[in-house]
C-alpha positions as CSV (number, residue, x, y, z in Angstrom):
1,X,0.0,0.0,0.0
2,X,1.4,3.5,-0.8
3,X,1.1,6.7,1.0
4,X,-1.2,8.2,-2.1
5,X,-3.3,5.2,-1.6
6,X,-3.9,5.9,1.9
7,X,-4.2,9.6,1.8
8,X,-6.8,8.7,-0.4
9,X,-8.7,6.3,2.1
10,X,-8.7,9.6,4.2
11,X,-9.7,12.1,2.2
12,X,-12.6,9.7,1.1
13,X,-13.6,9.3,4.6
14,X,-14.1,12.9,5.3
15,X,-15.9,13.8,1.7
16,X,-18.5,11.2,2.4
17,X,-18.6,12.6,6.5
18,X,-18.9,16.2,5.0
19,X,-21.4,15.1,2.5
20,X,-23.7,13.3,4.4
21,X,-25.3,15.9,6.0
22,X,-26.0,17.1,3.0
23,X,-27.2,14.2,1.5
24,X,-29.5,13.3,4.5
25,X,-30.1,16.0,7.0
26,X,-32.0,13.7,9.5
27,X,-31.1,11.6,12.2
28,X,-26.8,11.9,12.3
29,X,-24.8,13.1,15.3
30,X,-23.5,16.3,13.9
31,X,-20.5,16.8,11.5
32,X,-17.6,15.8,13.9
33,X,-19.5,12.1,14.0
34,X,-19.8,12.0,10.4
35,X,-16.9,12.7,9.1
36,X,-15.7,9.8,12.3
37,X,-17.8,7.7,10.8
38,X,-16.4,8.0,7.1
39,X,-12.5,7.8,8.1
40,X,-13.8,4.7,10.0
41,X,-16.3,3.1,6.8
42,X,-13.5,4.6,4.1
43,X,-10.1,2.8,5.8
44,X,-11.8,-0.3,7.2
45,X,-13.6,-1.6,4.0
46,X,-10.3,-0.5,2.1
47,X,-8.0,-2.9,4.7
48,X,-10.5,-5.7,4.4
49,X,-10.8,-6.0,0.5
50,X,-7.2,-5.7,0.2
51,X,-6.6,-8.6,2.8
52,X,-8.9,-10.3,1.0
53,X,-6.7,-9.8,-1.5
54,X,-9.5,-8.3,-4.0
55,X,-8.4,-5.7,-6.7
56,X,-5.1,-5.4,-4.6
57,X,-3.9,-4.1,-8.3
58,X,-6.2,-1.3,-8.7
59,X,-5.5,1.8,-8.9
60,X,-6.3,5.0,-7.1
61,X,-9.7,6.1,-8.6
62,X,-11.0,2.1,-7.6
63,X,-9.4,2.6,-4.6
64,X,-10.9,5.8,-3.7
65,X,-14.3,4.6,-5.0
66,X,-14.3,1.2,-2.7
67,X,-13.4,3.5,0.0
68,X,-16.4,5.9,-0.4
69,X,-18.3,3.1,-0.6
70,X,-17.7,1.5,2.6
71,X,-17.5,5.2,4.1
72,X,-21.3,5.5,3.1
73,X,-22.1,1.5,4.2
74,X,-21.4,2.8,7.6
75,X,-22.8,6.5,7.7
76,X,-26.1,4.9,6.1
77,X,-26.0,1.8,8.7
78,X,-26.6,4.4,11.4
79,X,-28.4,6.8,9.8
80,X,-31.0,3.9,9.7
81,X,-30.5,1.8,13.0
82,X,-28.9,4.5,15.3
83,X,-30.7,7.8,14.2
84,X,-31.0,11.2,16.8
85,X,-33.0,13.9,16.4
86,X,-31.6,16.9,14.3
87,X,-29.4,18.9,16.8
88,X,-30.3,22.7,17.1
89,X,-30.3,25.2,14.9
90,X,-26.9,26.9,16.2
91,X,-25.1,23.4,16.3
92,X,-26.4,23.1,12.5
93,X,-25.0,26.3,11.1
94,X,-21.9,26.1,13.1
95,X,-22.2,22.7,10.9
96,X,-22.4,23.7,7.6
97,X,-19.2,25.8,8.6
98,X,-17.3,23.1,9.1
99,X,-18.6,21.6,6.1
100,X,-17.9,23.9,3.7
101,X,-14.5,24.3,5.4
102,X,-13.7,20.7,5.2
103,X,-14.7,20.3,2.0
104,X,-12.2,23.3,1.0
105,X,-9.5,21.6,2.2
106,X,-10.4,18.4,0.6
107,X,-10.2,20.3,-2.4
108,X,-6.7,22.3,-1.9
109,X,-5.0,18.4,-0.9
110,X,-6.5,17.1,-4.3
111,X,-5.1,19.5,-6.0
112,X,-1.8,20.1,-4.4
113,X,-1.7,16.1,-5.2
114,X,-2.7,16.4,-8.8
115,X,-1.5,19.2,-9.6
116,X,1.9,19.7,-7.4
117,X,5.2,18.8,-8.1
118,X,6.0,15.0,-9.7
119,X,8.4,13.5,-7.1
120,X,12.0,13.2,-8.9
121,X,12.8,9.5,-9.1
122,X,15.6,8.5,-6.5
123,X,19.5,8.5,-8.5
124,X,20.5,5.1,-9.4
125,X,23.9,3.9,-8.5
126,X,26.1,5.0,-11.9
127,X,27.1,1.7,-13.9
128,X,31.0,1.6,-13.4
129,X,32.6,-0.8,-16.0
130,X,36.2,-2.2,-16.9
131,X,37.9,-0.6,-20.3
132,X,40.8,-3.2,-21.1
133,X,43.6,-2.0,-23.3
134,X,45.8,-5.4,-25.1
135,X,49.5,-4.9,-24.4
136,X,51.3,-6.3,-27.6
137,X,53.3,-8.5,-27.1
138,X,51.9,-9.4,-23.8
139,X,55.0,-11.6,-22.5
140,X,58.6,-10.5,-22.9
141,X,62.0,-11.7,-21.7
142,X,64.2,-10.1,-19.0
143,X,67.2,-10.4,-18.0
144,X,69.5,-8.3,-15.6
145,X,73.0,-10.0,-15.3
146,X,72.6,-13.0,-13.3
147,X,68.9,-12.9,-13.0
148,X,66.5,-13.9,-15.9
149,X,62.7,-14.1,-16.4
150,X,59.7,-13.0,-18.5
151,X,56.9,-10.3,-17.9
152,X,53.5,-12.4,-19.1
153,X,49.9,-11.9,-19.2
154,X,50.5,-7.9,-19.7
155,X,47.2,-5.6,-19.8
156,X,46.0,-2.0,-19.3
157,X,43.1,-1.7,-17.3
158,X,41.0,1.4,-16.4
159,X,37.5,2.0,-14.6
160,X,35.1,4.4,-16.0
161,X,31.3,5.0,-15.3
162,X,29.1,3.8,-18.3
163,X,27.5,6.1,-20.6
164,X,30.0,9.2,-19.7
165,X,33.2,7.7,-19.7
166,X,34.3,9.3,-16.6
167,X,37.3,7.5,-15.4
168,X,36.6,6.4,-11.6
169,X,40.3,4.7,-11.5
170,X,43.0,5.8,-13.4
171,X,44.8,3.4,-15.5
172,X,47.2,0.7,-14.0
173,X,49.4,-1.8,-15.8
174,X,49.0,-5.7,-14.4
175,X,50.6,-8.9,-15.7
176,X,52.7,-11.3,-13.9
177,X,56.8,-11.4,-12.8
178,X,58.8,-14.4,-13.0
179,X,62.8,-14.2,-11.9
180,X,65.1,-16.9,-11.8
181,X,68.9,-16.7,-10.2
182,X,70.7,-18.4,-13.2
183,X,74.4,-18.0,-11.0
184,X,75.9,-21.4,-9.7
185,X,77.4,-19.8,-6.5
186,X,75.5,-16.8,-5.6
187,X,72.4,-15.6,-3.7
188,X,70.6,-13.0,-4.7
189,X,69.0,-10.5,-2.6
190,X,66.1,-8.5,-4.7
191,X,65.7,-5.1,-3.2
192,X,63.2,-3.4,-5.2
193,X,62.2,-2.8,-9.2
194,X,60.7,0.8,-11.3
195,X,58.7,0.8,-14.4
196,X,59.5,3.7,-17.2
197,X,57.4,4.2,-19.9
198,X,59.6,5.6,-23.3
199,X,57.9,7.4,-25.4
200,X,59.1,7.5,-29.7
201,X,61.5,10.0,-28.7
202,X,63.1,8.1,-25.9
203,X,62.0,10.3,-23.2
204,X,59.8,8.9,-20.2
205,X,56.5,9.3,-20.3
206,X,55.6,11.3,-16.4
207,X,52.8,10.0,-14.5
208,X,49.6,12.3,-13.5
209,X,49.9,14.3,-10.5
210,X,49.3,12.6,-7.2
211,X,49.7,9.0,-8.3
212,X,52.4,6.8,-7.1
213,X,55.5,5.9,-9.4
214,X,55.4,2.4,-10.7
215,X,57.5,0.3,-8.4
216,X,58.1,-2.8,-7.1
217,X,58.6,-3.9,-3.4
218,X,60.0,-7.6,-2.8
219,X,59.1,-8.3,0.6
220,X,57.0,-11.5,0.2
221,X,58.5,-14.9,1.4
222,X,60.3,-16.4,-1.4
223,X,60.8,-13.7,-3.6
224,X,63.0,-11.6,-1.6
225,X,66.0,-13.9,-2.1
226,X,67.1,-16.1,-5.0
227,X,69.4,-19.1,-4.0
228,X,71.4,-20.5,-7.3
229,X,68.6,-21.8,-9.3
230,X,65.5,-20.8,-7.7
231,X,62.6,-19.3,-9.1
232,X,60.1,-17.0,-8.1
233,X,57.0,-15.1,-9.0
234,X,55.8,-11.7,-8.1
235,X,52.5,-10.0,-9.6
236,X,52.6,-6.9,-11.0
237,X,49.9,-3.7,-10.7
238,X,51.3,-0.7,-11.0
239,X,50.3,2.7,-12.1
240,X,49.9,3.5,-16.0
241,X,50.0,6.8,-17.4
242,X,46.7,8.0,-19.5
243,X,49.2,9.8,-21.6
244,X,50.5,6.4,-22.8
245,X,47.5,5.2,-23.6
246,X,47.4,7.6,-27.4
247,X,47.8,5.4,-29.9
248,X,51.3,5.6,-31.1
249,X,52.2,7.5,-27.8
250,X,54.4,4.6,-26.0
251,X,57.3,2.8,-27.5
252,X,58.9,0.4,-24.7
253,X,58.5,-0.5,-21.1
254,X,62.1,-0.3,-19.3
255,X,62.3,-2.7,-16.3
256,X,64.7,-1.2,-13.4
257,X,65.8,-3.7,-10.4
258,X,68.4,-3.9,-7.9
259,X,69.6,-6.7,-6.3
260,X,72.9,-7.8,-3.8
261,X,74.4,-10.7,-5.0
262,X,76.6,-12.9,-2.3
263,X,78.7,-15.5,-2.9
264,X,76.4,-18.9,-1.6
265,X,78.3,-22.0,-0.4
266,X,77.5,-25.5,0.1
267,X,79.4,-27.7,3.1
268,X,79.0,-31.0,4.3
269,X,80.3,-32.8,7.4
270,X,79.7,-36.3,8.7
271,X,79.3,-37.3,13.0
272,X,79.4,-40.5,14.2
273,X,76.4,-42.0,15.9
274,X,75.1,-44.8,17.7
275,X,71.2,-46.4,18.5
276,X,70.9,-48.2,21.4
277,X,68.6,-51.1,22.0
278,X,64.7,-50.6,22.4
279,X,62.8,-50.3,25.7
C-alpha cells in the first residue's frame, strides 16, 4: 500500500462525513460524527478488500471509490439503526461551517496532489565498468646479469562510469613477474624494481599528479631472495599513465631492479652416531 493510496482512504472518509449531512439532514450526530464515521467506513472496508486480497492491483480512482463506498455503508447503517433527532439550529449552522470548510480543504490536498510537483525518481547507482587495453606482445624476456625471467599476461586496465566515460580509477598496468637466479654460487638479494614508460622520442612518459611511481617492493617470502637456481614469482599492478594510452604514444616499457648478490656455499660434514637397544 502506498502513502497516495492511503491519503486517499482519508480524504474519502471525510468527503463522504462532509457530504452526508448534505445528503441526508435527518437523524446523524452532527458533522464531527460523520466525518468519524467516514475515516472509519472509508479505511476499514479499504483494509478488508485488500486482505482479501481483491483488486489489490487497482489503482487510485477504484481505490478511492471502494473507500467511499464502505465510508457510506457505515454512515447509512446508522443513519437507519442509530438515528438522533436533528441537533439545534446553532449546532447546525456552526455545521455547515465546518462543512464547507472541510470540503475546501479536501479540495486544496486534491489538487496540491494532482496538480503539485512529480516527485524526482531516486538516483540510481552509476554503472562503473572495466575498459581493457591489449599490451602487444603481452609476455617479454628479462634479464638483468645474473637474474633472468619474463613479464607475461601484460594488460592495461581502467574504470570508467558507463555512458560518460568518466574515469573512476586511473589506469594501471597488471601482468605477472617471474625471476630466476641463473648464478651457480651466488644468492641473490632482490631489493626493489621501477617501471619507465619511453615514449618514440626516448623520453619517459611522467605520471599524472598525485599518483604513485610504478614500483616494485620484494618483501613476500620467497621472492626476496634467490638461492642459485631458484625461481620465483611476483605479480605486477602498477600505475599506467593515461598519456601512454594515445595510440602511437608509447614505445617500450624499461624494467629497473636492484639486487645484492653474495657468494652462496654448500658444506657438508659427517658425525658418528650410535642407537641403542629398544625399551
Amino acid at each position: 500500500m502506498s502513502f497516495a493510496m492511503f491519503v486517499a482512504w482519508v480524504l474519502v472518509g471525510v468527503v463522504a462525513g462532509v457530504l452526508a449531512g448534505l445528503v441526508v439532514q435527518r437523524g446523524g450526530y452532527g458533522l464531527k460524527r460523520d466525518v468519524i464515521l467516514g475515516l472509519v467506513g472509508s479505511v476499514g472496508v479499504s483494509v478488508i478488500v485488500r486482505t482479501l486480497g481483491v483488486l489489490t492491483e487497482a489503482g487510485i480512482v477504484v481505490a478511492a471509490i471502494i473507500a467511499f463506498v464502505g465510508a457510506a455503508i457505515l454512515i447509512a447503517a446508522q443513519r437507519k439503526f442509530w438515528p438522533t433527532e436533528s441537533a439545534g439550529a446553532g449546532a447546525e449552522k456552526a455545521d455547515k461551517w465546518w462543512r464547507w470548510g472541510l470540503g475546501a480543504a479536501v479540495v486544496a490536498v486534491v489538487a496540491w496532489m494532482t496538480l503539485g510537483p512529480v516527485p524526482q525518481p531516486a538516483a540510481t547507482a552509476a554503472v562503473i565498468e572495466d575498459r581493457m587495453y591489449s599490451v602487444t606482445p603481452a609476455s617479454v624476456k628479462v634479464q638483468a646479469g645474473i637474474v633472468t625471467g619474463e613479464v607475461i599476461e601484460m594488460k592495461v586496465a581502467e574504470r570508467i562510469e558507463k555512458g560518460s566515460d568518466r574515469i573512476v580509477t586511473a589506469a594501471k598496468l597488471t601482468g605477472t613477474l617471474r625471476m630466476k637466479n641463473t648464478s651457480a654460487n651466488q644468492t641473490v638479494r632482490l631489493l626493489e624494481g621501477k617501471l619507465r614508460y619511453i615514449d618514440a622520442q626516448g623520453q619517459p612518459i611522467k605520471l599524472e599528479d598525485a599518483r604513485t611511481e610504478p614500483t616494485l617492493k620484494f618483501a613476500g617470502y620467497g621472492t626476496e631472495r634467490l638461492d642459485p637456481g631458484q625461481e620465483a614469482t611476483q605479480s605486477l599492478d602498477v600505475e599506467f599513465p593515461a598519456e601512454a594510452l594515445k595510440v602511437k604514444r608509447l614505445k617500450e616499457i624499461r624494467l629497473e631492479f636492484s639486487y645484492i648478490p653474495s657468494p652462496y656455499r654448500e658444506e657438508t660434514f659427517n658425525f658418528a652416531v650410535s642407537i641403542g637397544a629398544g625399551k
